[in-house]
C-alpha positions in Angstrom: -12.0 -25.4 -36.8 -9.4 -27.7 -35.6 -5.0 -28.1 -35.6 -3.8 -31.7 -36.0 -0.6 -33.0 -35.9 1.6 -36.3 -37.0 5.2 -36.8 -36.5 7.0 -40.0 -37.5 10.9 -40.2 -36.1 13.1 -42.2 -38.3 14.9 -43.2 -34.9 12.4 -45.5 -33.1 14.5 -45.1 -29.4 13.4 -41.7 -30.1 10.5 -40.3 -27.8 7.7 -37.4 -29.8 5.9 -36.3 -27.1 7.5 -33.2 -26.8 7.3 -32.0 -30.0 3.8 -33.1 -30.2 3.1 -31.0 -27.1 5.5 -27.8 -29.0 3.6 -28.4 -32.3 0.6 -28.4 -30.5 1.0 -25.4 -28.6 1.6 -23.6 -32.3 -2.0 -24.7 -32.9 -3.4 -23.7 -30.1 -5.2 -20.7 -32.0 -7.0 -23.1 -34.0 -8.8 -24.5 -30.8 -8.9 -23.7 -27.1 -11.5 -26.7 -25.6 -9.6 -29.2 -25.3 -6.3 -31.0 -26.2 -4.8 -34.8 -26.9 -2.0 -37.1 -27.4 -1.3 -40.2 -29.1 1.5 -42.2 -29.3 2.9 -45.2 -30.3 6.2 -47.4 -30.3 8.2 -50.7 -30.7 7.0 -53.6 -29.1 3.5 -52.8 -29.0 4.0 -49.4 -26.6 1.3 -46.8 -27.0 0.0 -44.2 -24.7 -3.0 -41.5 -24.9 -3.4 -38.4 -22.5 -6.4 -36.0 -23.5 -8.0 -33.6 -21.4 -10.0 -30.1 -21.4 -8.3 -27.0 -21.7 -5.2 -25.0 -23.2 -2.5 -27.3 -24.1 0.1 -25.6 -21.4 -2.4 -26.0 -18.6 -3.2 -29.3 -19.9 0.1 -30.4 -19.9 1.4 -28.6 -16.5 -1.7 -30.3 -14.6 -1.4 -33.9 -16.6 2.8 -34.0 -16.3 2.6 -37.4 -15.5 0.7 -38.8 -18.4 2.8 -36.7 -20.4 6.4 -38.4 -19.5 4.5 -41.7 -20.0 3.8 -41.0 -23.8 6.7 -43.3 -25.0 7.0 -43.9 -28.5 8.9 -42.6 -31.7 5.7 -41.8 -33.5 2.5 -39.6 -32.4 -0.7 -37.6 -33.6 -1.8 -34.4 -31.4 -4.9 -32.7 -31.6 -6.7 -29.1 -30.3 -10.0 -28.9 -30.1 -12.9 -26.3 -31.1 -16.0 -28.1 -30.7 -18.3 -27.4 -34.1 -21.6 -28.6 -32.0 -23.0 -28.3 -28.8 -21.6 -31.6 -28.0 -18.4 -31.0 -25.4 -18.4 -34.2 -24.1 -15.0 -35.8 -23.3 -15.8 -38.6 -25.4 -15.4 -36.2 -28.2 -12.0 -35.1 -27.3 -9.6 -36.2 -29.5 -7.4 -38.4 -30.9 -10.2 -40.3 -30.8 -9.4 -44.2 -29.6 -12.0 -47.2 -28.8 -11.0 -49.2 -26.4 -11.9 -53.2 -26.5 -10.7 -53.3 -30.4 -6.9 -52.2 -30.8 -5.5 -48.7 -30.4 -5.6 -47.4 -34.0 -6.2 -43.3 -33.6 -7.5 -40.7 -35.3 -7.0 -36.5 -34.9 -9.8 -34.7 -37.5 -10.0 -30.8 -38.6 -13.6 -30.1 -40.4 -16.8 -30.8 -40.8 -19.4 -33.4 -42.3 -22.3 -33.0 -43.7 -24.6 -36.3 -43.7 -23.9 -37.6 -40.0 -27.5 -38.5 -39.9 -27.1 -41.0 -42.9 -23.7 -42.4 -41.7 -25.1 -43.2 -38.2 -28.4 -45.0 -40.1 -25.6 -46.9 -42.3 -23.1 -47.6 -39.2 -25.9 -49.1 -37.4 -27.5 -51.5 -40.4 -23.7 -52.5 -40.6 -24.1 -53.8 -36.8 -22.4 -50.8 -35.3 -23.3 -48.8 -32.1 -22.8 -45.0 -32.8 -24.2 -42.8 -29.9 -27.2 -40.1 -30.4 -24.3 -37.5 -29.9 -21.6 -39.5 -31.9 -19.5 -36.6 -33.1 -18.0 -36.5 -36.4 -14.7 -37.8 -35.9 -15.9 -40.8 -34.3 -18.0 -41.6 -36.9 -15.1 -41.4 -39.2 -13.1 -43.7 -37.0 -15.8 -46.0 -37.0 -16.1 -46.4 -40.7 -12.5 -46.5 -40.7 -11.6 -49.4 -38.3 -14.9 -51.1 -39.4 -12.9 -51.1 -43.2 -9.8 -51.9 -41.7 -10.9 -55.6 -40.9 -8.7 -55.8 -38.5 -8.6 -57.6 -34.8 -5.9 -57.7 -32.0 -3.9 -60.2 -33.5 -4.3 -59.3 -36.9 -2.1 -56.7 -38.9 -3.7 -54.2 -41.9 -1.7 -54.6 -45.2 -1.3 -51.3 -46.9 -3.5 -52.4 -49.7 -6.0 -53.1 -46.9 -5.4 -49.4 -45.4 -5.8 -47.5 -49.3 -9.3 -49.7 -49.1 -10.2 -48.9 -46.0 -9.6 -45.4 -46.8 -11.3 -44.8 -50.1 -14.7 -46.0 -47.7 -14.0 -43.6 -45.6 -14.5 -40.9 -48.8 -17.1 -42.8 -50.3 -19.0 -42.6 -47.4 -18.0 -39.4 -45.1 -19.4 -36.2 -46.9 -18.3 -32.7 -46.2 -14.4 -31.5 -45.3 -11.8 -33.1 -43.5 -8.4 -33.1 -42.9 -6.9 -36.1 -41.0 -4.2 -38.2 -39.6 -4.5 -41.7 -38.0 -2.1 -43.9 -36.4 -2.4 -47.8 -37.0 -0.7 -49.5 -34.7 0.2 -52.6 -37.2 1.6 -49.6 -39.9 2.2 -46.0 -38.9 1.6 -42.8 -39.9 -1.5 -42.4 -42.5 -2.6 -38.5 -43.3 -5.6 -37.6 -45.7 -7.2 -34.7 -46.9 -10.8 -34.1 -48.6 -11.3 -34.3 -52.1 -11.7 -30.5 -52.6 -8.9 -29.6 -50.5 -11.0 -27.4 -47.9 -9.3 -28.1 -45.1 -5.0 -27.3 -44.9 -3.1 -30.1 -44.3 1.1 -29.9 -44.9 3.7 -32.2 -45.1 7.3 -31.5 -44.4 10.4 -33.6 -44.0 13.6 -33.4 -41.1 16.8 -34.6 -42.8 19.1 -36.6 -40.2 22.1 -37.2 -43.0 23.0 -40.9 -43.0 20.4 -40.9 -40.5 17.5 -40.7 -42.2 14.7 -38.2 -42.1 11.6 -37.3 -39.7 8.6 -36.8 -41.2 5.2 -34.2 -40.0 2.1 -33.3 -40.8 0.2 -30.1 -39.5 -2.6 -28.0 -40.0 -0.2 -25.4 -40.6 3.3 -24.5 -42.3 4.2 -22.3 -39.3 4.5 -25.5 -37.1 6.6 -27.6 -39.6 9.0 -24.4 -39.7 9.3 -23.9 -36.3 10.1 -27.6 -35.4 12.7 -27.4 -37.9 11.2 -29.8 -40.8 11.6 -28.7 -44.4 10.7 -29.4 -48.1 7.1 -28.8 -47.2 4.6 -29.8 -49.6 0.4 -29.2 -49.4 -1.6 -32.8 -49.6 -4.0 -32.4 -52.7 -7.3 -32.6 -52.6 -8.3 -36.3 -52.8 -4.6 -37.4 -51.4 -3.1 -39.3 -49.1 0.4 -40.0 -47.1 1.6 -43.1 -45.4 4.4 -42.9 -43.6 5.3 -46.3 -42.4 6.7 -46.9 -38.5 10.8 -46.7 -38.8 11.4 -50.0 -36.6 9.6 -52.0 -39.6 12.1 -50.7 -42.2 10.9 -48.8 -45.4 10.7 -45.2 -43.1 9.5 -43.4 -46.4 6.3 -41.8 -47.0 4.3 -42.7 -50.1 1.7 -40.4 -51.7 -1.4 -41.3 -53.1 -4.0 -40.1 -55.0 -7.0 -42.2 -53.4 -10.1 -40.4 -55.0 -9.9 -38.2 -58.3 -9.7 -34.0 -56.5 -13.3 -32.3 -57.1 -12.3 -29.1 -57.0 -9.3 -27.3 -55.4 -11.1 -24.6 -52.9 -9.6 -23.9 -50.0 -11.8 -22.2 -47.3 -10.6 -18.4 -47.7 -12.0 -18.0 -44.0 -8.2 -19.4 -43.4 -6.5 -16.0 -45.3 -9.0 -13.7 -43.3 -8.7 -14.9 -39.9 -7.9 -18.2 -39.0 -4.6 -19.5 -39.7 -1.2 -17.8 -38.4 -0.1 -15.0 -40.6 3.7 -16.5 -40.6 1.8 -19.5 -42.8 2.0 -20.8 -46.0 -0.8 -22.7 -47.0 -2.5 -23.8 -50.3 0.8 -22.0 -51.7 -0.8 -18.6 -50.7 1.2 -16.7 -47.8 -1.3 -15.7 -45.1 0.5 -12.7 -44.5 0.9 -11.3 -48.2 -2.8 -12.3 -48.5 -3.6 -9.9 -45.4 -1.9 -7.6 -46.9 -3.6 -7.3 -50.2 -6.9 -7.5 -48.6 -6.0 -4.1 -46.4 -5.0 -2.5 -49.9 -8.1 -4.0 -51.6 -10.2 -2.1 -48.4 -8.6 1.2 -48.6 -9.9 1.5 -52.1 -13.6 -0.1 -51.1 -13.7 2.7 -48.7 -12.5 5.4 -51.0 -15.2 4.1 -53.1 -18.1 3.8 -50.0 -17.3 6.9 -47.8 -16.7 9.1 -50.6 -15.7 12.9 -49.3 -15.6 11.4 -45.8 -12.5 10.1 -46.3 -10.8 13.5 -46.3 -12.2 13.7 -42.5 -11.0 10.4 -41.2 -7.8 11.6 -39.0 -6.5 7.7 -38.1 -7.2 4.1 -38.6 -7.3 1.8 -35.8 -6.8 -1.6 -36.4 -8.8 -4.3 -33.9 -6.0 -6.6 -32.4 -4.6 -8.9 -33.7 -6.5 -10.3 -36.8 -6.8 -6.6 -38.1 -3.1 -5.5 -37.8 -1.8 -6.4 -40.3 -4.9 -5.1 -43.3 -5.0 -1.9 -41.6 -1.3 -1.0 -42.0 -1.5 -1.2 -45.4 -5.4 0.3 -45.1 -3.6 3.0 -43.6 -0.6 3.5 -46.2 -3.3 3.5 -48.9 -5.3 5.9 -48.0 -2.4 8.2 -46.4 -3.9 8.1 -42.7 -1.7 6.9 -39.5 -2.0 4.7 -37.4 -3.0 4.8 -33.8 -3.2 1.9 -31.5 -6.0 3.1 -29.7 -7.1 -0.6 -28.8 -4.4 -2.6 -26.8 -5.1 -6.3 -26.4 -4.7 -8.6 -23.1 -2.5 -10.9 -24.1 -4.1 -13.6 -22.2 -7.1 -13.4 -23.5 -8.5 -16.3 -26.2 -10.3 -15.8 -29.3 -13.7 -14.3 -28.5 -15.6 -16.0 -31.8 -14.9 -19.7 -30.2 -16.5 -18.9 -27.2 -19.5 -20.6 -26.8 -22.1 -19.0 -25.6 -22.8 -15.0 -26.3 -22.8 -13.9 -22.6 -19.1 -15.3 -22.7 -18.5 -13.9 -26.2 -18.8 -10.1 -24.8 -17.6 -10.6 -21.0 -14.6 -12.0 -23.4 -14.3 -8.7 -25.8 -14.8 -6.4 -22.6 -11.4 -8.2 -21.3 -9.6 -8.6 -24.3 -9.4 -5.3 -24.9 -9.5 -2.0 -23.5 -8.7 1.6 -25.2 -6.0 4.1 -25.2 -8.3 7.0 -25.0 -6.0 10.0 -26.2 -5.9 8.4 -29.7 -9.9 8.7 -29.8 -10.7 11.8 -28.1 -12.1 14.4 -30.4 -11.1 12.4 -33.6 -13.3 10.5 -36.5 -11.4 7.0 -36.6 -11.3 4.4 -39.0 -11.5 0.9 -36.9 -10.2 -2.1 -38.8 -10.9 -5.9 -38.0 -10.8 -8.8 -40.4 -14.2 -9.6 -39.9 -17.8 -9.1 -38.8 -20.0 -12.0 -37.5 -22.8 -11.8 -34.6 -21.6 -8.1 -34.3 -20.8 -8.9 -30.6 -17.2 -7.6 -30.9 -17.9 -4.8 -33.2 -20.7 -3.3 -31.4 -18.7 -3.2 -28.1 -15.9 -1.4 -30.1 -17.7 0.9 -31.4 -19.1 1.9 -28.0 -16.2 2.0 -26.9 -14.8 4.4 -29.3 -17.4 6.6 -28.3 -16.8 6.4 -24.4 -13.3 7.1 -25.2 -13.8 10.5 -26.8 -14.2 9.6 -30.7 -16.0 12.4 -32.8 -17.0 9.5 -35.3 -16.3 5.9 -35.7 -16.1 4.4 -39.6 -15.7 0.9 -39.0 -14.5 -1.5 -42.0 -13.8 -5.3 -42.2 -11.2 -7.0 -44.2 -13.7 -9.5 -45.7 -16.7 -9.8 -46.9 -20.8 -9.4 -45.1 -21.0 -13.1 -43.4 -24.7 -13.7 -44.3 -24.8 -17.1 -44.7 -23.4 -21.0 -42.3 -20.5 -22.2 -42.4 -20.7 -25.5 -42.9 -17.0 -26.7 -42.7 -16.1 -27.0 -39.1 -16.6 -23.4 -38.1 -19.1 -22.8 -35.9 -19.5 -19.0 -36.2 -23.4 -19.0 -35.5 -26.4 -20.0 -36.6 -27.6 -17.6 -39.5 -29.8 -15.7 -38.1 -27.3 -15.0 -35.2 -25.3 -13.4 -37.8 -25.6 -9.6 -38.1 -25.3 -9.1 -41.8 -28.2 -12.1 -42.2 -30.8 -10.6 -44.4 -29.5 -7.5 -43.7 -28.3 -4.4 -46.2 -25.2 -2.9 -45.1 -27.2 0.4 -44.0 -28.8 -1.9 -41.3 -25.5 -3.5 -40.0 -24.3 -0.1 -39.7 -27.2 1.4 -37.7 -27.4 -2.1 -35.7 -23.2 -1.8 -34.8 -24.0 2.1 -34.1 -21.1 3.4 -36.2 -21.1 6.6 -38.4 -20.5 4.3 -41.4 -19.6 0.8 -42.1 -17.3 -0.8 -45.5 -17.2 -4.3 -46.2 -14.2 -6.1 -48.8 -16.0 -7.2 -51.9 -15.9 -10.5 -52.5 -14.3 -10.5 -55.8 -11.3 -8.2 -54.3 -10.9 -11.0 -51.2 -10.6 -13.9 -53.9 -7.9 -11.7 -55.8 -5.9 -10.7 -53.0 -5.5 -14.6 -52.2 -5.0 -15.5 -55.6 -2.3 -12.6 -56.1 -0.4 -13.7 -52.9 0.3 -17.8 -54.4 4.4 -18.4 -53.8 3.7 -21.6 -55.6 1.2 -23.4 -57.3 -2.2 -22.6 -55.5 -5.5 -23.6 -55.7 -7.8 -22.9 -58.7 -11.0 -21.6 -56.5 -11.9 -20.9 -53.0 -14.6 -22.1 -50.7 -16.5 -19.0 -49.8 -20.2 -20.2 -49.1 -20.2 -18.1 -45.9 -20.3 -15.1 -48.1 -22.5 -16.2 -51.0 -24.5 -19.1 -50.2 -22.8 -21.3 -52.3 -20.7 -24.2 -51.2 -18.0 -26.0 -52.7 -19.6 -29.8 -51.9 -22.9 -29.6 -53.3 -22.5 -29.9 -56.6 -19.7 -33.0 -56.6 -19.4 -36.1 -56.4 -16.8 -38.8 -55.0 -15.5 -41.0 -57.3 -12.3 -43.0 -57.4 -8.9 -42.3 -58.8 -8.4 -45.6 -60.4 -9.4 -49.2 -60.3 -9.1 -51.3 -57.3 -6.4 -53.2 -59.4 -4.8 -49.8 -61.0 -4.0 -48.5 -56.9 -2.4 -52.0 -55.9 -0.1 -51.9 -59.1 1.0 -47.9 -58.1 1.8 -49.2 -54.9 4.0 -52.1 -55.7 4.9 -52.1 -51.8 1.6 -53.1 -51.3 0.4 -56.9 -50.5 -2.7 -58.1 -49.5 -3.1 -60.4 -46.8 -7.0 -61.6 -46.6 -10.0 -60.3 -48.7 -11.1 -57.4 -47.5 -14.5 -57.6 -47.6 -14.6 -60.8 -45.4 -12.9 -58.5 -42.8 -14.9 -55.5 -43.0 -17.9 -58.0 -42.1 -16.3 -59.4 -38.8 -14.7 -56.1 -37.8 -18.4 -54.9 -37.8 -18.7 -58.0 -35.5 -16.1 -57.5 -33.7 -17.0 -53.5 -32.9 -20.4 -54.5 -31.1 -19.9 -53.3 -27.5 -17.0 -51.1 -28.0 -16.2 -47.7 -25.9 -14.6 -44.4 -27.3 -11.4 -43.8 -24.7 
């Protein structure tokens, strides 16, 4: 779990860093390790600042890298590592030095790094033992680029370079890359796992700006408009506005495999002020509390009529338990107040930091738990760690019983997407019944959403046209990329004549073979 961002000002005197850094700091849920900038300008001006930590602190402590990001057009990037691997070299956008100063920002996960590092290398490439994802990705996409210092990549050779990129990355990704001899180029897997929004500034006579973001909320609150979801398979270039033709072009580059979003984004990730997929986060939440108050109706059974309050888990569990709450005709006490300070305990990662992290995050009002049987709401269950401490706390605080119920639902299985939640059998409900989870948190009784009731409280929630499935392998087994293969949209000859803008300027795979050259020796900046 990653945020990227892309902005492309149709004034090229016009600096982005700031927004970049604002945009950014919108993400900043969707990773908390580290943080970078990218950007570029006329007359061959580019700069890069990356660094470890929060983006404010980043920012505060690296000021002077930050005023020397000159340029009217810029990718940003936060950072939650999916491996063990939390090496600088990893932090992104990612940028090789010794080659030219394309860019890349990447949110998700792939699944054959093995075989792309044995291909990479028989193409004469260098990938390190611990060559993360993303650079991977850049280095099959600068390898197809073909491109050297002096040369510049057509837009026919940039479609090419990115089809290779899905023929030979598996898993899900959403990215955006920054060529230096081009602009702006953002792409999203071909089973739309991963968000990725675009959304247009109007200037008038002026022209427009043009963003892309994980999420809607950032696009909103920078002030862009007409927002519209990249398909799965699709891709947006957004040339730079000093060469003319500031316009972005769509284009289907491989034929969508599915349409399955990763409904971990409705129960916890994203914002709840986002659109995404065409499925408001917060109306979504808000079906799954109702969908819950009838699960536990069903589960608990008499012991409903006992329950005296629900107490929703801040802040991922707000908003389902109100409406938990209203269903079921309980109040609601806010008998766990949050530090706002604190960062999300599930990215932490090691588990001694997970619960020292859950101890400070949040601490209890204990008048709304003495001598009462509570109902404790959170959006989800994984290694327990949080749970477990909640429920003792309940019971240190005075609480005759604790029910505890989560808005989604038993993780059992991976995720294999770019969410490091834990290995499976670090997850509590792993070959576990419910009973056992229950006895293993130490609550009275424990309710879990059905699955079924999460997927139609997403689907009943679409303000637009949404997606025709979901991506819930975490909860079934079953994931969206196993079954599918990648294949192209159209002919070679088929994407050059929807393009008419297109030209090519060399053959392409003359160029891929002396890029591959040219890579030998190269460093990740």
């Amino acid at each position: 779990m990653c945020g990227v961002i892309g902005l492309s000002y149709a004034d090229p005197k016009k600096d982005v860093a700031g927004e970049l850094v604002e945009g950014s700091i919108l993400l900043q849920h969707r990773g908390q390790d580290a943080c970078g900038f990218a950007v570029q300008g006329a007359v061959g001006r580019s700069g890069v600042a990356k660094g470890r930590g929060l983006v404010m602190d980043f920012v505060q402590s690296e000021s002077r890298s930050i005023n020397n990001l000159r340029g009217s057009e810029g990718i940003g990037h936060v950072r939650y590592p999916t491996n063990d691997n939390h090496a600088d070299s990893q932090i992104q956008p990612i940028i090789m030095d010794g080659y030219h100063r394309t860019s890349l920002s990447h949110n998700g996960h792939l699944t054959n790094p093995q075989q792309l590092k044995a291909e990479l290398r028989g193409d004469g490439l260098e990938p390190g033992d611990n060559a993360g994802d993303t650079e991977l990705m850049y280095l099959v996409l600068i390898s197809a680029l073909g491109v050297g210092r002096e040369s510049e990549a057509s837009p026919s050779q940039i479609l090419s370079a990115i089809l290779e990129v899905y023929r030979r990355c598996q898993g899900s990704f959403a990215c955006i890359c920054m060529i230096p001899s081009f602009g702006v180029v953002a792409f999203r897997d071909p089973y739309g796992i991963k968000p990725l929004v675009f959304g247009e500034r109007s200037l008038g006579s002026s022209g427009s700006d043009f963003a892309i973001a994980s999420e809607s909320v950032v696009l909103q609150k920078l002030g862009f408009e007409h927002f519209q979801d990249l398909k799965p398979g699709q891709m947006v270039l957004i040339p730079s506005s000093w060469r003319g033709n500031h316009q972005p072009h769509f284009h289907q580059v491989v034929a969508p495999q599915s349409y399955a979003p990763d409904i971990f984004e409705y129960v916890y990730l994203a914002r709840a002020d986002s659109v995404i997929d065409g499925i408001s986060v917060y109306d979504s939440r808000r079906q799954m509390g109702e969908a819950l108050a009838r699960a536990v109706k069903s589960k608990l059974g008499p012991a409903v009529k006992a329950i005296d309050c629900v107490i929703p888990v801040p802040d991922g569990g707000y908003i389902g338990a109100l409406e938990s709450a209203r269903a079921l005709g309980k109040p609601v006490s806010l008998g766990f107040v949050r530090n706002q300070h604190s960062c999300r305990t599930f990215i932490m990662p090691n588990q001694e930091q997970r619960l020292r992290g859950v101890r400070r995050k949040l601490s209890t009002v204990n008048a709304e738990f003495q001598g009462r049987n509570v109902l404790i709401i959170d959006d989800s269950i994984v290694r327990g760690t949080t749970s477990r401490e909640i429920v003792a706390m309940a019971r240190k605080a005075g609480a005759r019983k604790v029910y505890l119920a989560s808005l989604s639902p038993a993780i059992r299985f991976k995720h294999i997407y770019g969410i490091d939640l834990a290995d499976e059998e670090k997850l509590v409900a792993h070959k576990r019944t419910d009973e056992e989870v229950c006895a293993n948190l130490g609550a009275d009784g424990l309710v879990y959403l059905p699955l079924p009731e999460l997927v139609d409280a997403c689907q009943r929630s679409t303000v637009g046209e949404g997606p025709l499935g979901f991506e819930v392998g975490l909860f079934s087994g079953n994931y969206v990329t196993e079954t599918y293969p990648v294949s192209p949209a159209k002919s070679g000859s088929e994407r050059q004549n929807s393009l008419p803008w297109f030209h090519d300027t060399a053959e392409f795979g003359g160029l891929h073979r002396a890029a591959c050259h040219a890579l030998r020796g190269t460093r990740i900046v």
